[in-house]
C-alpha positions in Angstrom: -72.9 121.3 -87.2 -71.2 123.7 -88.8 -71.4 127.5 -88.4 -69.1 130.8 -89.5 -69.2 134.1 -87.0 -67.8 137.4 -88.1 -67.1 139.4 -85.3 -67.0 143.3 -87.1 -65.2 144.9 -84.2 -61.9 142.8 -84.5 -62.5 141.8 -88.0 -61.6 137.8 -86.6 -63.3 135.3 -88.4 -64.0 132.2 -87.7 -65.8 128.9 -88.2 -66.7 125.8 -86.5 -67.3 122.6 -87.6 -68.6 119.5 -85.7 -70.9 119.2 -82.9 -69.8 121.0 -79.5 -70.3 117.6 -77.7 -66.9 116.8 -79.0 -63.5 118.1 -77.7 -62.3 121.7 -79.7 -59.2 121.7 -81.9 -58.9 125.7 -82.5 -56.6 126.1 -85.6 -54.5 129.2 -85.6 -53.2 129.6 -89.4 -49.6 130.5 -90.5 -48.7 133.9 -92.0 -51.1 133.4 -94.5 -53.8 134.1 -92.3 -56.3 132.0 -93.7 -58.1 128.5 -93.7 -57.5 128.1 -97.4 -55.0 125.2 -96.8 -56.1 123.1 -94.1 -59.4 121.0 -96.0 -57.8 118.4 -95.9 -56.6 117.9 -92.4 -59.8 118.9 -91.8 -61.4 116.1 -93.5 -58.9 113.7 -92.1 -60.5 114.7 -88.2 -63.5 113.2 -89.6 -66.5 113.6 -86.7 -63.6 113.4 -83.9 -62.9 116.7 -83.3 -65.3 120.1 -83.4 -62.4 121.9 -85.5 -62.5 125.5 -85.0 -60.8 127.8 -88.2 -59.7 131.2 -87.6 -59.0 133.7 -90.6 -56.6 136.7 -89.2 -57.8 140.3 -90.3 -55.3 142.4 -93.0 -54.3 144.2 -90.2 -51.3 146.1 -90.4 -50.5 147.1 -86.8 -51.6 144.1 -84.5 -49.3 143.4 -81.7 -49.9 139.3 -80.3 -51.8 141.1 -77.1 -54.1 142.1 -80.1 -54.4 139.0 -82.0 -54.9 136.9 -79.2 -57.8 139.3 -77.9 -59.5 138.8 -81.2 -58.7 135.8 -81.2 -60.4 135.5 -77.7 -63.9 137.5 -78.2 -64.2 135.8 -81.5 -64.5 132.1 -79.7 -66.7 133.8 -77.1 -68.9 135.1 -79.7 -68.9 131.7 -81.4 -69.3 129.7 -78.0 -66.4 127.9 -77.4 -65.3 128.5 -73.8 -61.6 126.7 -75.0 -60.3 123.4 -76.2 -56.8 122.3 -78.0 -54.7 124.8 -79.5 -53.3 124.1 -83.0 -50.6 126.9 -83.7 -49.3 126.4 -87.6 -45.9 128.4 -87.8 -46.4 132.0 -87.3 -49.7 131.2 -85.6 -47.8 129.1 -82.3 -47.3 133.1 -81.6 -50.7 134.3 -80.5 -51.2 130.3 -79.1 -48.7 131.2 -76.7 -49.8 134.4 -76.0 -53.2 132.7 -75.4 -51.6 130.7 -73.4 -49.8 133.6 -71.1 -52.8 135.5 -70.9 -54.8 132.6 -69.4 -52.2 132.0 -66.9 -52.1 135.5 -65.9 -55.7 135.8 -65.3 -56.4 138.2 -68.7 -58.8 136.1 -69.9 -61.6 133.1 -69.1 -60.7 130.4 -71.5 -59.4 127.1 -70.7 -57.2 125.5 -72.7 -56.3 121.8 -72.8 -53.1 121.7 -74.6 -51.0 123.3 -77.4 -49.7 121.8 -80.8 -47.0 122.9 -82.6 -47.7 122.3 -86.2 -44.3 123.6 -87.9 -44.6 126.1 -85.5 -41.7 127.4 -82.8 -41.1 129.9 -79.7 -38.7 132.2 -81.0 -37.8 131.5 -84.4 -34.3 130.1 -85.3 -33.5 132.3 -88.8 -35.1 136.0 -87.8 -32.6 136.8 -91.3 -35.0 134.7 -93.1 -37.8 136.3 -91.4 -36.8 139.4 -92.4 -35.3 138.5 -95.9 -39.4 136.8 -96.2 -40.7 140.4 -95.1 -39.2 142.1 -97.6 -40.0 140.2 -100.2 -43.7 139.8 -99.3 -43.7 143.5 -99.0 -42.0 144.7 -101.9 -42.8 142.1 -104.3 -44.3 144.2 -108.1 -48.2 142.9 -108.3 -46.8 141.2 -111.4 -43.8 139.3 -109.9 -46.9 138.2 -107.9 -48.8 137.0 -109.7 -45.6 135.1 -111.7 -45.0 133.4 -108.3 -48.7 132.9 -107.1 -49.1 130.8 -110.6 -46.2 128.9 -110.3 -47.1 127.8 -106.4 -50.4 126.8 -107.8 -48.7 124.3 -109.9 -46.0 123.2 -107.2 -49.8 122.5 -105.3 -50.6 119.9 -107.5 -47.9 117.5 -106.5 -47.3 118.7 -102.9 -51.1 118.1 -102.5 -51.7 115.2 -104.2 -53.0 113.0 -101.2 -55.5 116.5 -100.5 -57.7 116.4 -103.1 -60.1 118.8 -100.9 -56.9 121.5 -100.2 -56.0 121.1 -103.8 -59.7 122.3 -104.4 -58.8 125.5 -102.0 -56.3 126.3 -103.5 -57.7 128.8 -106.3 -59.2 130.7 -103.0 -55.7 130.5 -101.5 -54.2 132.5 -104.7 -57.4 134.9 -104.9 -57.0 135.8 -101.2 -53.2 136.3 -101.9 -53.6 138.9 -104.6 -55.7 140.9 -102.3 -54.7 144.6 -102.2 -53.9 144.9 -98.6 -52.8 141.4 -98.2 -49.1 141.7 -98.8 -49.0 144.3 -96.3 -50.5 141.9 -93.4 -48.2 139.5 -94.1 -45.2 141.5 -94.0 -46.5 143.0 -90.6 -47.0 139.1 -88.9 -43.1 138.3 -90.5 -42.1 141.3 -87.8 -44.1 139.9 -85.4 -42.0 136.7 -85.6 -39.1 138.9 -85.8 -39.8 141.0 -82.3 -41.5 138.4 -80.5 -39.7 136.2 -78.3 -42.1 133.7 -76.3 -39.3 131.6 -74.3 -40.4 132.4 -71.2 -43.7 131.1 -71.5 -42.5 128.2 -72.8 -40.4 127.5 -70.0 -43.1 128.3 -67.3 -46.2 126.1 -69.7 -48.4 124.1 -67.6 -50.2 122.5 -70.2 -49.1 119.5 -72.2 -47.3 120.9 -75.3 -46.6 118.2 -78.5 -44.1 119.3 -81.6 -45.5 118.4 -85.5 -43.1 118.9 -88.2 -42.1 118.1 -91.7 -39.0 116.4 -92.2 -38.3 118.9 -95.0 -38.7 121.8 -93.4 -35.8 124.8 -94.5 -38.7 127.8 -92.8 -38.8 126.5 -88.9 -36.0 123.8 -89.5 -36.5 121.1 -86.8 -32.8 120.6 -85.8 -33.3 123.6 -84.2 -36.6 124.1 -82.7 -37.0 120.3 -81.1 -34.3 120.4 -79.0 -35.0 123.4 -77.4 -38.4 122.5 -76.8 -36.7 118.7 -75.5 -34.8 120.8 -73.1 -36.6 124.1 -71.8 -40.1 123.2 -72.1 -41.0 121.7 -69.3 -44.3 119.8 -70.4 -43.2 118.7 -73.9 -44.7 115.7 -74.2 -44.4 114.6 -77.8 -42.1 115.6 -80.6 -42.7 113.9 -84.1 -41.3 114.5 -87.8 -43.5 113.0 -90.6 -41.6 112.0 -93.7 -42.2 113.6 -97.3 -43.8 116.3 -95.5 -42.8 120.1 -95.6 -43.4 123.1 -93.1 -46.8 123.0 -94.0 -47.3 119.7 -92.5 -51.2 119.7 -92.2 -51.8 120.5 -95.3 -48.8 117.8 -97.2 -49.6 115.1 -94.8 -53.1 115.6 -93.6 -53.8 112.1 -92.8 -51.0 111.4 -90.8 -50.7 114.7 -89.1 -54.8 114.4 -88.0 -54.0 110.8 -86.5 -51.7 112.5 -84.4 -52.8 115.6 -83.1 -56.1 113.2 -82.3 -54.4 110.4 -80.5 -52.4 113.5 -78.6 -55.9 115.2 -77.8 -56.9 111.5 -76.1 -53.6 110.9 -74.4 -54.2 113.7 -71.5 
């Protein structure tokens, strides 16, 4: 079963795919904001999972508290009462708020565990955060475009083994070029910039697993594992997939899906 939900009042969207018999995987997209890289992860879950895909509004003033109360009455609306987390880079932010805000009694949902998928707590390289802001914001249309084209080739070879993202990834350039779109992403790189989610970390509850690419120069893993190792006291699981990058689901969809599902079945 699948089904999209637009909720107008936060401007969330989201869909759902899979019967809600099975356990939820609720994927919360990277600064891109999107779903327009994960199709094949998502065809790796097969009929194991009912995969839940969240699209981020263009929103140029959303603090986490807001993202993760969209994020909230948008899985209300679409009936889904909780499940697994799946935070890709920027979006292990608003899982953790999630996260806090269930513990703190700010919200109903119930959620089983959180995966980091190239994702972090407070991010190693805030320069690069910010260097990555400015860029995104300041960037000429046609510089752009340039560098929108030129990723669209790079596509081809990182997703070879994704012939279903590789067919996204016209979408993913379209949504890109947006007017506003820049803007939203600039705003999410000073939300990694500001936000510092340590201390939910170190209080979790949950069981928390680490995904990463071994090539990964955005959320290097040297530097985000053994924190996690060491602080978080839940950590369960912390793996590196070869010939992957940051975006790990998306460059190794296979292998990263026969994780995060044998992970989902091990608690």
């Amino acid at each position: 079963m699948d089904a999209e939900v637009s909720a107008p009042e936060h401007k969330i969207t989201l869909r759902v795919h899979g019967s809600p018999e099975l356990p939820a995987l609720i994927y919360l997209p990277g600064v891109h904001g999107d779903w327009t890289l994960i199709a094949g992860f998502r065809q790796a879950l097969s009929t194991k999972a009912r995969f839940v895909e969240i699209t981020y509004p263009r929103a140029t003033a959303w603090t986490l508290t807001r993202y993760a109360q969209g994020i909230e009455s948008a899985l209300l609306a679409a009936g889904v009462n909780g499940g697994w987390l799946l935070g890709e880079s920027f979006g292990s932010q608003p899982a953790w708020e999630l996260i806090r805000r269930t513990r703190g009694g700010q919200s109903s949902l119930r959620y089983d565990g959180l995966i980091l998928a190239g994702g972090f707590v407070k991010h190693p390289w805030p320069w690069g955060a910010r260097f990555l802001r400015a860029v995104t914001a300041m960037a000429p249309r046609r510089l752009l475009r340039v560098l929108l084209a030129g990723y669209a080739t790079c596509a081809r070879f990182r997703h070879r083994h994704a012939p279903e993202t590789l067919a996204d990834i016209a979408q993913f350039v379209a949504n890109r070029l947006h007017p506003d779109d820049p803007a939203a992403m600039a705003q999410r790189y000073t939300l990694i910039i500001e936000n510092d989610l340590r201390s939910v970390a170190q209080e979790a509850t949950l069981p928390v697993f680490q995904l990463t690419g071994m090539v990964d120069p955005i959320v290097p893993w040297p530097l985000t594992a053994p924190w996690l190792r060491k602080h978080c006291p839940t950590l369960k699981d912390s793996r590196i997939i070869r010939l992957a990058d940051h975006n790990v689901l998306a460059t190794a969809p296979t292998k990263s899906a026969t994780l995060v599902l044998s992970w989902m079945q091990s608690v």
